[in-house]
N, C-alpha and C positions, 0 to 999 in steps of 0.2 A: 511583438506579443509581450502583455505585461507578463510579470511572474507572479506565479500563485499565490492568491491571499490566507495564508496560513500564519499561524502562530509560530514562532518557536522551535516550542516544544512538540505541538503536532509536525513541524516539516523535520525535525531529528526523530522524532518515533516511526513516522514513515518512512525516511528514509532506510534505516535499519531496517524495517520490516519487509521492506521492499528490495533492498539490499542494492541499492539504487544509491551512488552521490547525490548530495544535499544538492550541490548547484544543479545537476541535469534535472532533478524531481523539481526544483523551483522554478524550472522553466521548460516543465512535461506540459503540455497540451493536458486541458482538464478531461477530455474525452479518453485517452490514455491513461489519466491516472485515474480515473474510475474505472475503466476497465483492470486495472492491476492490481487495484483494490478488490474486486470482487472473485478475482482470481484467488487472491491470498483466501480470501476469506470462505472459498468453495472449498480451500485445500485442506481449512482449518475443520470444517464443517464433514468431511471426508476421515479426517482423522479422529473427533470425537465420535463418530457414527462406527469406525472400525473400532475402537476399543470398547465402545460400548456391547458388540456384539461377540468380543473375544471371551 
């Protein structure tokens, strides 16, 4: 399997946000990291939606 075609600076931004080592996220399965990506981004979307009704 190749390793993900990313930038950089997006596979350190994901990384981090993902809380994921650099090398295992560069060689995540793209089906996987899209999946962990929309996880992150429900969690984010969950949290602007509670403070907004706080």
């Amino acid at each position: 399997m190749r390793p993900l075609q990313l930038s950089p600076e997006t596979a350190v931004e994901l990384s981090k946000q993902l809380n994921v080592p650099l090398e295992e996220l560069m060689h995540m399965p793209k089906h996987i990291l899209v999946q962990k990506m929309m996880q992150l981004e429900a969690s984010k979307t969950a949290e602007e939606t509670k403070k907004e009704t706080e």
